[in-house]
N, C-alpha and C positions, 0 to 999 in steps of 0.2 A: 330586136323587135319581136315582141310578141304576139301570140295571133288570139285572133280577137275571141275563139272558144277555147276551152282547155284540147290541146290535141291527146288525149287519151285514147287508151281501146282497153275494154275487158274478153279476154278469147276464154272458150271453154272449145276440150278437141275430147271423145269420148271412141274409144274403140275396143274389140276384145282384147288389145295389148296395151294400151296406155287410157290414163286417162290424166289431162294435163289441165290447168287452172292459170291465166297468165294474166296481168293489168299491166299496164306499158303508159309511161306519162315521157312524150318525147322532150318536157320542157321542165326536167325534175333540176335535181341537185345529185344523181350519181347513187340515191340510193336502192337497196336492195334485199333482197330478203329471195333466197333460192332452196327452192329446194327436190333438185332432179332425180336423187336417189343414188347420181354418178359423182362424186367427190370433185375429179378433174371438171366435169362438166359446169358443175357450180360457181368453181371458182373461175374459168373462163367467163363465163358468163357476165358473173360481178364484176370481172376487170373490164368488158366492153364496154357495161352497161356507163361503168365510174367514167370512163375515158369519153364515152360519150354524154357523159352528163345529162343520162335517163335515169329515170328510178321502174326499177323492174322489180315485179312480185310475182315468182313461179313456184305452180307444187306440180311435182308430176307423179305420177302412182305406174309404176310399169312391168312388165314382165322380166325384172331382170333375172329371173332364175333361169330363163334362156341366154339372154344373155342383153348388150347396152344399146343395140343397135334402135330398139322399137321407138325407146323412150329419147334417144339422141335425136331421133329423124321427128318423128313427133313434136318435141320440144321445138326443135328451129321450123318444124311449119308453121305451129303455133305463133314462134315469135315472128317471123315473117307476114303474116295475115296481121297481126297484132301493128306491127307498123305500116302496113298499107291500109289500114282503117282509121289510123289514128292522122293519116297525114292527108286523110281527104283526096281531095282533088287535085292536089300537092302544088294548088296555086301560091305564086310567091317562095316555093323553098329553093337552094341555091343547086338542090338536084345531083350534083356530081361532090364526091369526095375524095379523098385522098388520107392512109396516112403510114408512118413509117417508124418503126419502134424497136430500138436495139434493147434485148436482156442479157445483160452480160456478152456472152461471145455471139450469140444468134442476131439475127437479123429477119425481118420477115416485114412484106407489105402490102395492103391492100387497099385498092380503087375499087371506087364502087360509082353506077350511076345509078337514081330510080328514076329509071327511062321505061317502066312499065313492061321491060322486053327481060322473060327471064334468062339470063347466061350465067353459069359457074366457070369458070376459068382456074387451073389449082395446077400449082406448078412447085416445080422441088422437093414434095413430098418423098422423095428417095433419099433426103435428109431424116427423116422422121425413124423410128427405131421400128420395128415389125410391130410390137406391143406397146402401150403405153398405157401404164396404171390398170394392167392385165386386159385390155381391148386391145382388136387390133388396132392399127394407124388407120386405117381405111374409116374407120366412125366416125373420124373428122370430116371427110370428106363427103359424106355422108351428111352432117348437120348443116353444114357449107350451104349442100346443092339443095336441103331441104328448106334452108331460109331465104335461098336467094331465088327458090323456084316458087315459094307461096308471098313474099316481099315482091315478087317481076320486076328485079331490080340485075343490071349484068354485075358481078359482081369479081372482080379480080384479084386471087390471092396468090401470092408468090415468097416463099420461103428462100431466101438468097444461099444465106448459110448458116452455118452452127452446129452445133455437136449433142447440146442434149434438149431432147425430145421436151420437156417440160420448156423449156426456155424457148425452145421455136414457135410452141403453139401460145406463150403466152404473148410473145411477139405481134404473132398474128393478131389476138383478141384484142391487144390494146390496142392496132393499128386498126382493126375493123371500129373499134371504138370512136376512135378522132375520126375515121372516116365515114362513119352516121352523124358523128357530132355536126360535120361539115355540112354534108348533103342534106340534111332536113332544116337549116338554118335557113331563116326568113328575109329576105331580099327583097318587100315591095309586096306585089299583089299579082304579078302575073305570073303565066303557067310559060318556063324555060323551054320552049320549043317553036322552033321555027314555022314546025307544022300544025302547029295554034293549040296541040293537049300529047297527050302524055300517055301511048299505050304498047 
């Protein structure tokens, strides 16, 4: 079911350390066009966006000669705000998601609800390697808490197992993927709460 306006958002985030450009069409075909400045980041990105069958379009301009952390945390505010605009009032969506996605040896999963109540929950990252693609691991955790705190959605990621660092967090992306595809899925017309809305 489709909803009766295009649910889009266009976000612009401007600050001495970033400045980011994003459109978000939650009712696309998976496609995308990225461009974060961070390689690893990009390509997460593009796997969620595909798995969740949105089409994303980001430029970010960042401080990386400090270093990835401005333009990561930035990036997932952005995209966070970006789908809490685009989803309205979030009357009619199915609200809670799930999903679960093996890469080769890893394992990794994430529930998510948009209950308007923001929670990160991030667990097994002591799987993760200390650096990944010369950042620390920590910058994950990082873009996590900054899209799940400007989205006010609880968001639950848990890393089971696996060995390398690429494959764990692509795990995650494609599971955060199916589980936006799920939750912002259209069910009817009303707002999923017993307490009549969603904050």
């Amino acid at each position: 079911m489709k909803a009766c306006k295009p649910r889009v958002s266009e976000q612009e985030r401007e600050s001495a350390e970033t400045r980011v450009s994003l459109v978000l069409n939650l009712d696309g075909q998976g496609k995308t066009s990225i461009e974060t400045g961070i390689g690893l980041l990009n390509h997460m990105l593009a796997l969620s966006a595909f798995w969740a069958g949105m089409d994303l379009q980001i430029v970010c301009g960042g401080d990386l000669a400090v270093d990835a952390h401005h333009s990561a945390e930035d990036v997932g505010l952005t995209l966070g705000r970006a789908l809490l605009d685009a989803l309205g009032d979030r009357s009619g969506i199915t609200r809670v998601g799930y999903g679960r996605v093996p890469m080769d040896e890893a394992l990794s999963e994430v529930t998510l609800d948009l209950s308007g109540r923001p929670w990160l929950e991030w667990r097994g990252d002591d799987l993760l390697p200390p650096t990944l693609a010369g950042e620390e691991k920590d910058l994950w955790r990082e873009f996590y808490k900054a899209f799940a705190s400007s989205a006010r959605c609880n968001l639950h990621v848990a890393f089971l197992y696996g060995k390398n660092g690429h494959h764990l967090l692509e795990s995650a992306a494609k599971s955060l993927g199916l589980a936006l595809g799920q939750a912002v899925r259209l069910q009817g017309t009303t707002i999923r709460s017993t307490k009549g809305g969603l904050d």
